[in-house]
C-alpha positions in Angstrom: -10.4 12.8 20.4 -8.5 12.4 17.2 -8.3 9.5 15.3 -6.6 8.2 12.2 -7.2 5.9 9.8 -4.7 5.0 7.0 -5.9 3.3 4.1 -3.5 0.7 3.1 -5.1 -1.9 0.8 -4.4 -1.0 -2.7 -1.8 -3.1 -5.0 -0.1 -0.5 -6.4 0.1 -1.6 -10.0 1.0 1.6 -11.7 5.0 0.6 -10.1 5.2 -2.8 -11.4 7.2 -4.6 -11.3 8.5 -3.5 -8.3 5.1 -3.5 -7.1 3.1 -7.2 -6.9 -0.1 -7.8 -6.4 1.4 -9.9 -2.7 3.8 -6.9 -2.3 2.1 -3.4 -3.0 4.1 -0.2 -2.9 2.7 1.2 0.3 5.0 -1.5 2.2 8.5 -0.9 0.2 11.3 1.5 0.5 10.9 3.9 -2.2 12.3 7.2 -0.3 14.4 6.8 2.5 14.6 4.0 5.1 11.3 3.8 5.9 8.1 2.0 3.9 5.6 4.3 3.0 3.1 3.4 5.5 5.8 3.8 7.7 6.2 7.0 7.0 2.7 8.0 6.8 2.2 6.9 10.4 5.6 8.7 11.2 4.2 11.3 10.3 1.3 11.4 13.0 3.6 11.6 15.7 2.3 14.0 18.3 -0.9 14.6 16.2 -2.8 11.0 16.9 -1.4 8.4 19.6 -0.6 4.7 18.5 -4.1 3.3 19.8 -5.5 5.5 18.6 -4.4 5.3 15.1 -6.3 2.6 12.6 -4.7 0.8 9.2 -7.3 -0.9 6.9 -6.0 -3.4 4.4 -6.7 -6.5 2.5 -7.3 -9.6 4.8 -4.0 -11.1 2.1 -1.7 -8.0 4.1 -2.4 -8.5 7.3 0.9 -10.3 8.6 2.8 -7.7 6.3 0.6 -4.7 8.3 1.5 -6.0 11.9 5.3 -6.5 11.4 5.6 -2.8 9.6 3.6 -1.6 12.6 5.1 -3.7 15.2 8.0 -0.4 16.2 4.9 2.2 16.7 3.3 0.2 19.3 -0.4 0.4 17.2 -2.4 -2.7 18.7 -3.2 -5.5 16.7 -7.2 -5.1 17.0 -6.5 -1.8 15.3 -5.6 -3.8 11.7 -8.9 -3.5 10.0 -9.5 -6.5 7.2 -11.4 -6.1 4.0 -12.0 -9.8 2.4 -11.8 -7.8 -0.8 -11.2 -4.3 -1.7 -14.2 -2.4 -2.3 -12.6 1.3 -3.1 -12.5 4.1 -0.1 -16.0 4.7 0.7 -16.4 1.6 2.3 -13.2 1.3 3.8 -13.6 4.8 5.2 -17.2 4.1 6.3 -16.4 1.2 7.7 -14.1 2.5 10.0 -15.9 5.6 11.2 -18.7 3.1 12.0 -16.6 1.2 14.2 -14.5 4.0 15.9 -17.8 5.9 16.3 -19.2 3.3 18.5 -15.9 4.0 20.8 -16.2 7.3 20.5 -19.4 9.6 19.5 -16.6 12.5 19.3 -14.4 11.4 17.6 -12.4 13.4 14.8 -10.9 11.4 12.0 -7.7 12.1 10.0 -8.0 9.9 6.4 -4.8 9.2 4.9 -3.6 7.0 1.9 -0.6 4.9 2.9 1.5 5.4 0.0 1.9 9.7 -0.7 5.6 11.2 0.1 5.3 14.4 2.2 8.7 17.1 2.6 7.8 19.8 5.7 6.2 17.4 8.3 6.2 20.2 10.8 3.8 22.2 8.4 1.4 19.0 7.8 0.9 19.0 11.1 0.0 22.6 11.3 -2.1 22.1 8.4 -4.2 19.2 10.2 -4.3 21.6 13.1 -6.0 24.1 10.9 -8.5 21.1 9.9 -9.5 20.5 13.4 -11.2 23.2 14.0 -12.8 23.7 10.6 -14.3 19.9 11.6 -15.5 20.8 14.6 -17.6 23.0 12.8 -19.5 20.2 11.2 -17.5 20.1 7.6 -15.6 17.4 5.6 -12.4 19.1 5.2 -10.3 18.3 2.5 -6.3 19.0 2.1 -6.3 20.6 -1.8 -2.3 21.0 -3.2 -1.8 24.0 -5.7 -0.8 22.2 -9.1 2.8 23.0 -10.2 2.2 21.3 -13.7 -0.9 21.0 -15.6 -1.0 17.3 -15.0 -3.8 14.7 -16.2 -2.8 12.2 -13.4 -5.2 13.9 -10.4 -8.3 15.1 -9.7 -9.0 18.3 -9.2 -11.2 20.7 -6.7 -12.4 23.8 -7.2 -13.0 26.6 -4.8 -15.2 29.2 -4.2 -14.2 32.5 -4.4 -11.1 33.2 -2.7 -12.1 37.1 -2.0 -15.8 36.5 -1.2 -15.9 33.0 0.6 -13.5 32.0 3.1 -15.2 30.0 6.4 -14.4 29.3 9.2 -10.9 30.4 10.7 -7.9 33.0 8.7 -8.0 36.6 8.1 -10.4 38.4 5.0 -7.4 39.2 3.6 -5.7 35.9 3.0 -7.8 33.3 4.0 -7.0 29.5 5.2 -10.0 27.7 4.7 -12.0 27.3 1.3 -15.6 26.7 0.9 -15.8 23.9 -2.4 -17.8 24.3 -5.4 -17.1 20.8 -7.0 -15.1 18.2 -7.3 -13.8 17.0 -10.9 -12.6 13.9 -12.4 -8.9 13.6 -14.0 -8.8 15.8 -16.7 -7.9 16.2 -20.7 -4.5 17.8 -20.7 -6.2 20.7 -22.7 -9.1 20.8 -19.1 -5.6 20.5 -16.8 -3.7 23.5 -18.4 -6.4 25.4 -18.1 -7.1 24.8 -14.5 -3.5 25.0 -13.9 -3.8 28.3 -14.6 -6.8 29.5 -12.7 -5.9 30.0 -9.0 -9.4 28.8 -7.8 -8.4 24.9 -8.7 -6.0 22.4 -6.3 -5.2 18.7 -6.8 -7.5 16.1 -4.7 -4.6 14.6 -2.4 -7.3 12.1 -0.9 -6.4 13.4 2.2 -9.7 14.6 4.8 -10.5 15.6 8.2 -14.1 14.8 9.8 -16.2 14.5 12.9 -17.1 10.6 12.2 -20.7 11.7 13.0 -20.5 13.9 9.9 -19.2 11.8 7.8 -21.8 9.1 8.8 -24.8 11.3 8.3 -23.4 12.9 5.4 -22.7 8.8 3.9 -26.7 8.1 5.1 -27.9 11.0 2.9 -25.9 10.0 -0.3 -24.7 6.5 0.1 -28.1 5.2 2.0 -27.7 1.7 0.7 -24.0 1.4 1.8 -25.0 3.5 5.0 -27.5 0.4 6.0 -25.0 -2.2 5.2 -22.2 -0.9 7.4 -24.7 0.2 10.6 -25.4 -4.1 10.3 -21.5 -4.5 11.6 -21.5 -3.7 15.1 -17.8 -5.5 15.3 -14.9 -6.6 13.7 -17.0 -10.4 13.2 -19.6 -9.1 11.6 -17.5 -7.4 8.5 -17.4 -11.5 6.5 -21.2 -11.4 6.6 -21.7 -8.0 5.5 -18.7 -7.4 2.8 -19.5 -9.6 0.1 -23.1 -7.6 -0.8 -21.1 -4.2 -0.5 -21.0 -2.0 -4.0 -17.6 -0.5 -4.5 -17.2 3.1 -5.1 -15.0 6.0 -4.1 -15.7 8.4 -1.1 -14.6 11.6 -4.2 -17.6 9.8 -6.7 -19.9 8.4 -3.5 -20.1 11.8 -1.1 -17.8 14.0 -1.7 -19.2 14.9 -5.4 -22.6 15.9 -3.3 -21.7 16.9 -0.1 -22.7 20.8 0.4 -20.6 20.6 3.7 -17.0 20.8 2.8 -14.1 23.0 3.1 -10.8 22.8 2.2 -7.4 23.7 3.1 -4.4 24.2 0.9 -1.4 22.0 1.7 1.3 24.2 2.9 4.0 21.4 2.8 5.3 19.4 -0.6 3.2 16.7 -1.6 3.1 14.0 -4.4 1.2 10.5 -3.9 3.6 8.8 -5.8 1.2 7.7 -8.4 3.8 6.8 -11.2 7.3 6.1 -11.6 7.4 9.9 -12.9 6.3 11.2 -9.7 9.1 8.7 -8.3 11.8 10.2 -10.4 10.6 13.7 -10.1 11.6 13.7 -6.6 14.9 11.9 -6.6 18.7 13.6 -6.6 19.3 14.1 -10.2 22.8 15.0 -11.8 23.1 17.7 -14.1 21.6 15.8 -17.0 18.6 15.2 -15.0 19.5 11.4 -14.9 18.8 9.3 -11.6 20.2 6.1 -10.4 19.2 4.2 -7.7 21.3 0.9 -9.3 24.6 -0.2 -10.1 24.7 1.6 -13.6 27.3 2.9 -16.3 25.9 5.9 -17.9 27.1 7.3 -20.9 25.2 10.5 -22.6 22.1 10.1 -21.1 19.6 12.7 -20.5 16.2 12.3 -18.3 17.1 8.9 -17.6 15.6 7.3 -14.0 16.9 3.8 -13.2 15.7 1.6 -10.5 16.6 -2.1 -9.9 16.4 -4.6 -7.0 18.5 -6.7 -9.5 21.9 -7.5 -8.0 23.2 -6.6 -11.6 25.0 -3.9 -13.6 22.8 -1.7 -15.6 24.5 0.4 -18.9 22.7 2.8 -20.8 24.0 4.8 -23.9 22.8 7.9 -25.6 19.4 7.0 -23.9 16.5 10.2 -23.6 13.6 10.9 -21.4 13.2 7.3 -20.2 12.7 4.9 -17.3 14.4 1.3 -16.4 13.0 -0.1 -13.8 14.9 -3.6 -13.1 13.8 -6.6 -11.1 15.4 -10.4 -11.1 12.1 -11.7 -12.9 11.2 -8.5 -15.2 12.0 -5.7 -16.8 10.2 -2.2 -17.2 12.1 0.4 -20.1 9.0 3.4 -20.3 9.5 7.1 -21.7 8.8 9.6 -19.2 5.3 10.9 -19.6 4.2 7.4 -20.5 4.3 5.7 -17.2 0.6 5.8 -15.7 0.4 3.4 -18.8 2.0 0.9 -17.0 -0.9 -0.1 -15.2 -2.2 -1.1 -19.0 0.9 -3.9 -18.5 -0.3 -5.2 -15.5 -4.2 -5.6 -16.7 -2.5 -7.9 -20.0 -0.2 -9.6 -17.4 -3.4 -10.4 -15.2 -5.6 -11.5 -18.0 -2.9 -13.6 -19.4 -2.1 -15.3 -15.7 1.2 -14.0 -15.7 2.7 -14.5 -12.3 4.8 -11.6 -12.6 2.0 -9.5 -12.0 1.5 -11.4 -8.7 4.9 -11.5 -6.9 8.2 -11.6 -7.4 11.2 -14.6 -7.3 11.4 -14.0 -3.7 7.8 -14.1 -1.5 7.3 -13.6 1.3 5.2 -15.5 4.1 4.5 -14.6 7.7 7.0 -17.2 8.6 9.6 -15.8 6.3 10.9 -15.8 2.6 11.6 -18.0 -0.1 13.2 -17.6 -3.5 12.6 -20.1 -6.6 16.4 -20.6 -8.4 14.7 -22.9 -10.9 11.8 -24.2 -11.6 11.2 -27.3 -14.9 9.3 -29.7 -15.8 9.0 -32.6 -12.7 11.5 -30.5 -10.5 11.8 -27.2 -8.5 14.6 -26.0 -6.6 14.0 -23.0 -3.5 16.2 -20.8 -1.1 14.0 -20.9 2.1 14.8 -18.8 4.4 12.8 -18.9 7.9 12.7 -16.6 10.7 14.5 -16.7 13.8 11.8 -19.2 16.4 9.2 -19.3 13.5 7.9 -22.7 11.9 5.7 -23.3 9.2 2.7 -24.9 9.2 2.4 -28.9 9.7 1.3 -30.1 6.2 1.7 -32.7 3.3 1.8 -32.8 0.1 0.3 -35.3 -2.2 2.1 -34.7 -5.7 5.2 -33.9 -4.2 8.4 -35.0 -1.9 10.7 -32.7 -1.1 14.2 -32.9 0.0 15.8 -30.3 2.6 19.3 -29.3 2.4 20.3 -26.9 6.2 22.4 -24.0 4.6 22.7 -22.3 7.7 21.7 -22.6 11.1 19.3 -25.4 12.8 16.2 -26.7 11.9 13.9 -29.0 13.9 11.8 -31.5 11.5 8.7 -33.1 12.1 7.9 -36.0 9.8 5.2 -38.5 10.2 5.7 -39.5 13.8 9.5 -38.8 13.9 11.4 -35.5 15.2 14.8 -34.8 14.4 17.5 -31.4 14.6 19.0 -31.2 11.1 22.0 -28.9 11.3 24.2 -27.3 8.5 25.6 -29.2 5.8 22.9 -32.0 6.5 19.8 -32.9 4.6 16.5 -34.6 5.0 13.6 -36.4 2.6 10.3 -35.9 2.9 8.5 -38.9 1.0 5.1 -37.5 -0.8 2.2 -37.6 1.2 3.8 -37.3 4.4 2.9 -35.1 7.4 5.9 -32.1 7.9 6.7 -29.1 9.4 9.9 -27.1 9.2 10.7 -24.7 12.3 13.8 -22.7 13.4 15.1 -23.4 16.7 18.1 -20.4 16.8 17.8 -16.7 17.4 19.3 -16.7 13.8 17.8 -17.1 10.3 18.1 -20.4 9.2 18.4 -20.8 5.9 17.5 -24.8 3.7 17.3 -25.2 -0.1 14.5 -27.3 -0.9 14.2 -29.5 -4.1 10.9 -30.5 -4.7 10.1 -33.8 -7.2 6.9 -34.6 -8.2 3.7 -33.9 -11.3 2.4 -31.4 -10.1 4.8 -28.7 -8.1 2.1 -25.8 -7.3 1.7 -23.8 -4.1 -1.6 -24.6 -4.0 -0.7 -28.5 -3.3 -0.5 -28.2 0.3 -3.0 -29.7 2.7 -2.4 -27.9 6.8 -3.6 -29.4 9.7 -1.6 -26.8 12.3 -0.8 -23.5 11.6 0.1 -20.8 13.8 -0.9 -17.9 11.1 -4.7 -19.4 10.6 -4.3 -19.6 6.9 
């Protein structure tokens, strides 16, 4: 049987800011009116049925996971949850170990959760392909010709096309590749020149594997890794074992050694959309090459991309070869060719505790959203919003009170040992120290501004004693 397993725990910091560290790309609406993950498991349809299709992510994701996933049916027990990231050869491993115990058989379809594929009709033919070639006992790897020489992807090289295609496709134009090597992201001197030699293809980080191959193939190369993940025999036992794991890539790990794989050039368009370049490079473009995806007022630009989730009018004059990317709490300006740099911005963000780099004005929780409108010295002011029948936790504070203004709709309160229905245009006080709990009682979003008073206004100042999301 075929299985997939979508990888979707990274934090996407090369698209900050409108990438956080709480709201990675793989979950946002870059192209179209889907999320990426969304449209990576889209694009399984007909190829791997909902249960049988896994996502692993960060344990921090996991409400975000099951309400992106909720319309394809994909159980719940299928949301695999790292405590920490520890790159893809755990994550990978980790799940062949448990789907293998299922399923001796089974074939596995790796995909990262955040690429942007045109010609879905031809991926799947593609995976098709790979079938087969894994049946056959190799790791099978999806290469992409290069149509740039670009420094932003690793590279494989093949064997001779004339002398070494296995498995499946005529002599004369063959399908499937036997590898030579595998090579790290190149000098742009090392990248033109394999741009021009036909026997090299971007590393999309997508593969296709028996999970028994895979496992054996992680024993002889990974043997330390290998022991650790044949200790988890279930979901439970991932806490105990995750903390001692080493990370490292599946590419650097196995794939670098392996003397088993094949791999199969990508007959569809591909980018991973590793940079706000690859981003713009696929977007409508006027005739000056310009995109908007904002409110803007262009005059004489050329090779300008602008992006915004800023409800605000963006003008640009006489600007070249750059990219705005707007957001209520900061602002990216970048020259194209310059953006895989902007990971460099979110490493001085983290070191300096920047919460920027974290999330943005608006968060979201598994209950719902809220948005800080000011936040000083003694006093902070939110627009809670709170899903139709959700609550929060029941909790208290103890440097803070907070008083509740009802926007919209109805809320039930809990304080101390009192209940009350607080309804539009009324408000409540919650005196520090005292037990709470906010919950929505309409099949509409209700909506409260909060002012919170106190020393010490931090999220972390929150004490639960009932929670229906076991945080």
């Amino acid at each position: 049987m075929n299985y997939a397993i979508i990888l979707a725990g990274g934090v996407g910091s090369r698209f900050w800011p409108f990438s956080r560290e709480l709201e990675p790309k793989q979950f946002m609406r870059l192209i179209g009116q889907e999320s990426l993950l969304q449209s990576t498991i889209q694009r399984l349809k007909g190829v791997v049925d909902a249960e049988r299709t896994f996502i692993i992510t960060n344990s921090i994701y996991f409400y975000e996971v099951k309400a992106q996933i909720a319309k394809f049916r994909i159980p719940d027990k299928n949301i695999i949850l790292e405590p920490q990231g520890k790159n893809t050869a755990p994550a990978i491993g980790l799940c062949a170990r448990l789907i293998s115990r299922m399923d001796k058989e089974a074939v596995l379809i790796v995909l990262p959760s955040d690429h942007y594929i045109k010609n879905v009709e031809n991926f799947k033919q593609t995976l098709k392909r790979a079938f087969a070639s894994a049946d056959n006992g190799f790791l099978v790897t999806i290469g992409v010709k290069p149509n740039i020489a670009s420094t932003g992807y690793g590279y494989i090289k093949i064997k001779s096309e004339a002398k070494n295609p296995c498995l499946s496709g005529r002599q004369d134009k063959p399908k499937v590749y036997l590898v030579d090597k595998f090579l790290e992201k190149p000098s742009l001197d090392n990248a033109a020149k394999y741009f021009k030699n036909k026997r090299f293809f971007w590393n999309s980080g997508m593969f296709i594997w028996k999970a028994g191959v895979f496992l054996e193939e992680m024993r002889k190369y990974l043997p330390e890794l290998s022991g650790q993940l044949n200790s988890i025999r279930s979901v439970k036992d991932i806490l105990k074992v995750w903390p001692e794991i080493k990370p490292i890539s599946v590419d650097y790990g196995i794939m670098e050694h392996s003397k088993k794989i094949a791999l199969i050039p990508a007959d569809f368009f591909w980018t991973d959309l590793g940079s706000w370049d690859a981003l713009a490079e696929v977007c409508p473009k006027d005739d000056l090459g310009n995109v908007s995806q904002a409110d803007t007022c262009n005059l004489d630009n050329r090779g300008v991309a602008i992006f915004s989730k800023a409800d605000r009018l963006i003008s640009a004059i006489g600007a070249r070869n750059l990219i705005i990317a707007d957001t209520p709490d900061a602002l990216l300006i970048c020259g194209r060719g310059k953006t895989q740099d902007v990971k460099k911005v979110v490493d001085i963000l983290k070191s300096s505790n920047r919460k920027e780099r974290l999330a943005h004005f608006t968060e979201k929780r598994p209950w719902g959203t809220f948005t800080v409108l000011k936040d000083s010295p003694g006093f902070k002011i939110k627009l809670i919003e709170i899903f139709p029948r959700r609550r929060l936790s029941l909790q208290r504070h103890e440097k803070r009170a907070e008083h509740w203004v009802v926007v919209s709709g109805a809320a039930k309160v809990t304080a101390g040992n009192k209940t009350k229905i607080v309804r539009s245009n009324e408000s409540i006080y919650i005196p520090k120290g005292t037990k709470h709990r906010l919950q929505n009682i309409l099949s509409k979003p209700l909506k409260i501004v909060e002012v919170q008073t106190g020393s010490y206004l931090g999220e972390d100042d929150i004490e639960r004693f009932e929670d229906d999301y076991n945080r």
